[in-house]
N, C-alpha and C positions, 0 to 999 in steps of 0.2 A: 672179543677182547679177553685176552689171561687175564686171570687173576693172580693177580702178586703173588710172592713167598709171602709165609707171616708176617708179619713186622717184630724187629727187635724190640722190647721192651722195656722197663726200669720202672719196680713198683715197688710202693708205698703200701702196706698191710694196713687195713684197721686196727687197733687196737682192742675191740672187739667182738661184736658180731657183724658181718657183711652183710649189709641191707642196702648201698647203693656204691655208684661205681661214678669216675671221676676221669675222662681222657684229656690229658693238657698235651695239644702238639708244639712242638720248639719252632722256633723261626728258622730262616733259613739256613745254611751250613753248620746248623747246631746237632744234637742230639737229643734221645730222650734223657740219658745219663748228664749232658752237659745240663737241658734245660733244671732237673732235680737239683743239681747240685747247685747252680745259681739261686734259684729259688730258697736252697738251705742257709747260702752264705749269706742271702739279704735278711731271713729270719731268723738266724741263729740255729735253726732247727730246720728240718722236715716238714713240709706242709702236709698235715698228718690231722684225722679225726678218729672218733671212738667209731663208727661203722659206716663211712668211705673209705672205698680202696681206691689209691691215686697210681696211674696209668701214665706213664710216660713214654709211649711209639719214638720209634727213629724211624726218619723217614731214608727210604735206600737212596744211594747215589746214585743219582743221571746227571747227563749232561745241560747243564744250568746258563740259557741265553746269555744272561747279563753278568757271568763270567767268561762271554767268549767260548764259550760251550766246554768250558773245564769242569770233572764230575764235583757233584756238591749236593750233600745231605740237602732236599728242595720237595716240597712236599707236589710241588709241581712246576713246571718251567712259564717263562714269562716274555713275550717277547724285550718287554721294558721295564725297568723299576715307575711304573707311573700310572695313574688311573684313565688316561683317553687312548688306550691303545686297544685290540680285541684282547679277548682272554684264551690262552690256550690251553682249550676245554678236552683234547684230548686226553694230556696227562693230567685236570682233573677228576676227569671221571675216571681214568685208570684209579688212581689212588681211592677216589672213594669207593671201589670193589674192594679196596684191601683195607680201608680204615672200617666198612660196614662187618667182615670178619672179624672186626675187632669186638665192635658192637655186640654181633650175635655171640663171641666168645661167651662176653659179660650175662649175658639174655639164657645163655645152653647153663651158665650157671645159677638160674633160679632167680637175679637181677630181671626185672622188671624196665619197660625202655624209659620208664618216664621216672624213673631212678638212677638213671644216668645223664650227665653232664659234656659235655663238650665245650672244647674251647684252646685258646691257645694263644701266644704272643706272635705277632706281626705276620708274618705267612701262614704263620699254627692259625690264628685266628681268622684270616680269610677261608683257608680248607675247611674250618668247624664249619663257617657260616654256607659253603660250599654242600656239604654235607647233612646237617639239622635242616634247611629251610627246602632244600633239592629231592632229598632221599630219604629224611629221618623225621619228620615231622611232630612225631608223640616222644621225641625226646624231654627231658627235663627243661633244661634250658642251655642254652649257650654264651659262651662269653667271648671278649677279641679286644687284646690288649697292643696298642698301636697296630692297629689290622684296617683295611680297606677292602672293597671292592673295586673293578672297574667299572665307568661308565658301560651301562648297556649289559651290565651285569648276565650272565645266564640266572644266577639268584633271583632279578629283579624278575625277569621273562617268566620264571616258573611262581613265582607269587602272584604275576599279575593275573595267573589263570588258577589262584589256589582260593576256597572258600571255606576251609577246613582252619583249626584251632592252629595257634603258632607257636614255637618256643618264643618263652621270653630274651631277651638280648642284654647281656649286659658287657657294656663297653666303656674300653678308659684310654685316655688319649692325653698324650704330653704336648703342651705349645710349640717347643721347643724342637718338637722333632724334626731333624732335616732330610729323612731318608722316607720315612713315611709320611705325610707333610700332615699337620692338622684337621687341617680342611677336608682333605680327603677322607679321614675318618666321619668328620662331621656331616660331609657330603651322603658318605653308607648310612652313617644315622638316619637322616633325615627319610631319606629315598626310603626304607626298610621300614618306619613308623608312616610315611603315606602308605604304603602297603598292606597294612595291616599287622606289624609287629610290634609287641611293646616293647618298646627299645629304650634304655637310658644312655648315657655318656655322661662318665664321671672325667672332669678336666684338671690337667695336673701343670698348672705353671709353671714354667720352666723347665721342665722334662724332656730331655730329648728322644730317642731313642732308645728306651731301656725302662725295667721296672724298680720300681721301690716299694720299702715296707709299707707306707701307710695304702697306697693300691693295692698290695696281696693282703693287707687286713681286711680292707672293704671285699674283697675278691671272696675273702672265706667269708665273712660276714654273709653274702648273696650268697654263697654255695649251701649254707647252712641254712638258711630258710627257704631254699629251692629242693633240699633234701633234707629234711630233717629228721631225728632221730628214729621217730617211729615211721616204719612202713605201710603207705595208706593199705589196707587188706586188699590182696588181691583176690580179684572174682573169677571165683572157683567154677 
């Protein structure tokens, strides 16, 4: 299987020493630049800390099923928008060759793996969970904001044979959603803490589709205690 070109990028600098490292992937036909820039409009600002550097990939354009196979930023393709269909694991495992480059990017620069974060909204956050629980295990932790799995998950298959330590999960989900339905998030919760992960879900009434300020406050809240200022010593 190639491995991807790099991925396009859009970052967020620490303000001032780099000691952990931050990947939010966008949802589908988004960007990295568009997800940052949303993220700024609902804060007023930049989602930004004294020593995380935030990471925002674009995922390249292929051709995207549930557009009729018209190209679209897709962090992988889908036979259906829905959770009882299989998963098509090709082009996620293609993708995560090129998101673990990213990873090791972070790693070649002296970031430590369990200083780094993963995570992302609605397809961002399925590829994190794709990625942390499949491939990356001594990640920090992960997040997945309106994000699911399928039934029958490759994720589920590879936990059910994992006896090793897990990222923690932290996931948030609007009632309201009609394109990523509720359930189905709550469905991955559930399935992912029998498994063995500590998984929360924070529920946002009336929410459809989309994020808001008081989610990306809780959002940095957990990032910030999943990373926090001081670097536990690394063993020399």
């Amino acid at each position: 299987m190639a491995v991807p070109a790099a991925l396009q990028r859009s970052v967020v600098s620490p303000a001032g020493r780099h000691t952990a490292s931050l990947i939010f992937l966008h949802g589908s036909g988004d960007t990295g630049q568009g997800a940052r820039a949303w993220i700024k409009q609902i804060l007023n600002q930049d989602m930004a800390f004294q020593h995380i550097k935030v990471i925002y990939p674009t995922a390249p354009a292929r051709p995207y099923t549930p557009m009729k196979g018209a190209f679209s930023n897709v962090w992988f393709d889908r036979y259906k928008i829905c959770n009882d269909v299989p998963e098509h694991i090709e082009s996620i495992d293609s993708m995560c060759l090129g998101l673990t480059e990213l990873i090791n990017d972070e790693v070649k620069n002296g970031i430590a793996k369990n200083r780094i974060l993963i995570g992302g909204f609605s397809m961002g956050g399925g590829m994190a969970m794709h990625l942390a629980y499949r491939f990356h295990q001594d990640l920090a932790g992960v997040f997945a904001l309106s994000s699911f799995l399928n039934k029958d998950s490759a994720v589920y298959q590879a936990l059910k044979r994992n006896d090793s330590a897990l990222p923690e999960l932290f996931q948030c989900h609007g009632t309201a959603d009609e394109l990523v339905l509720y359930s189905w998030g709550e469905e991955t919760n559930k399935m992912l803490k029998s498994l063995g992960v500590s998984a929360s879900l924070h529920t946002f009434p009336n929410l459809n589709h989309e994020l808001n300020r008081t989610e990306i406050e809780k959002l940095k809240s957990w990032i910030v205690k999943k990373l926090p200022v001081e670097a536990p010593k690394a063993n020399e």
